[in-house]
N, C-alpha and C positions, 0 to 999 in steps of 0.2 A: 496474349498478355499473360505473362505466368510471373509470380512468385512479387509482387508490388507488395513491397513494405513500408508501411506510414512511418513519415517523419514525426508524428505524435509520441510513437512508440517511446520510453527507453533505451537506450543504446543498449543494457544487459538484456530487455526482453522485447527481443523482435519477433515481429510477428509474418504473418503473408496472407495473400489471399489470391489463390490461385481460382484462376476463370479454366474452363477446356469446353474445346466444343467437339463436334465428329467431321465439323466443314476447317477447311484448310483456311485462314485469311478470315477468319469468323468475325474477329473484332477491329472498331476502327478508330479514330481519336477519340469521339464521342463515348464508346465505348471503355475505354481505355480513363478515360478522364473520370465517366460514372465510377469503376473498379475503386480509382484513387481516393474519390471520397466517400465509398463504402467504407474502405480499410480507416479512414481515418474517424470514422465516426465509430466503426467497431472499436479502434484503439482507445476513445477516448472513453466509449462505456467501460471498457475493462478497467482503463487507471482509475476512472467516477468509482466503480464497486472496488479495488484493492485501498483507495484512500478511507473509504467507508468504511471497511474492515479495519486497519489499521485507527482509526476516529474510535472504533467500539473499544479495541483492544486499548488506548490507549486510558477512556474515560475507565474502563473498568479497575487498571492496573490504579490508575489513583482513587479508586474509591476504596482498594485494601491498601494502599498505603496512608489513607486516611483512619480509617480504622484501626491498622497498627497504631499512629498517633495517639489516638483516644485509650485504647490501652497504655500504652506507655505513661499516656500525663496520668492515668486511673492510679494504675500501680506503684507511681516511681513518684508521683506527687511534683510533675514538672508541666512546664509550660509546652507550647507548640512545638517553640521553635527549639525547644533543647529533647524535645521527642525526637524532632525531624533529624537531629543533630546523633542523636541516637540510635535512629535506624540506618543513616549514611555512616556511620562507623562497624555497625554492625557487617553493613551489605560489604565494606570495602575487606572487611575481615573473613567473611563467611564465602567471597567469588572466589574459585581459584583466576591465579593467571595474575 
C-alpha cells in the first residue's frame, strides 16, 4: 500500500501516507483499511490547526481595524459606521490592482 490519499484532504493540498515494509505482500485489507483512517484522521488534525491559525489571524486583523475605528471617530469627530466608511475608502485607494 503506497501513497493513500485522504478524501478529507483539499483538492490544492493533498497529502500521502506511505506504509513499506522489507517482506513482499506485507500488508493486507485490514491493513490497508487501518492506513486509510490513519491518513484521514491526520488530514483532519492538519485542516482542525490551519483553521485555528486562520481564527487567530482573522480575530486579530479585526481588533486593528477596530482600533483604526476609534481613532478615526477620535480625530475626525465621526461615528462608527462613517469611520468604517473611511477606512474602506481609504483601503480601496491605497491596494494596488
Amino acid at each position: 500500500m503506497s501513497g493513500l490519499s485522504s478524501s478529507s484532504t483539499p483538492p490544492t493540498h493533498r497529502g500521502a501516507l506511505n506504509l513499506f515494509s522489507f517482506k513482499v505482500n506485507a500488508f493486507d485489507a485490514e491493513d490497508e483499511t487501518t492506513g486509510v483512517v490513519l491518513a484521514a484522521h491526520a488530514a483532519a488534525a492538519i485542516l482542525a490547526s490551519r483553521q485555528g491559525e486562520q481564527l487567530q489571524s482573522a480575530l486579530s486583523t479585526r481588533d486593528r481595524i477596530g482600533q483604526a475605528k476609534g481613532i478615526i471617530m477620535e480625530r475626525f469627530g465621526v461615528d462608527d459606521v462613517k469611520a468604517f466608511e473611511m477606512l474602506r475608502r481609504l483601503s480601496r485607494t491605497a491596494t494596488p490592482g
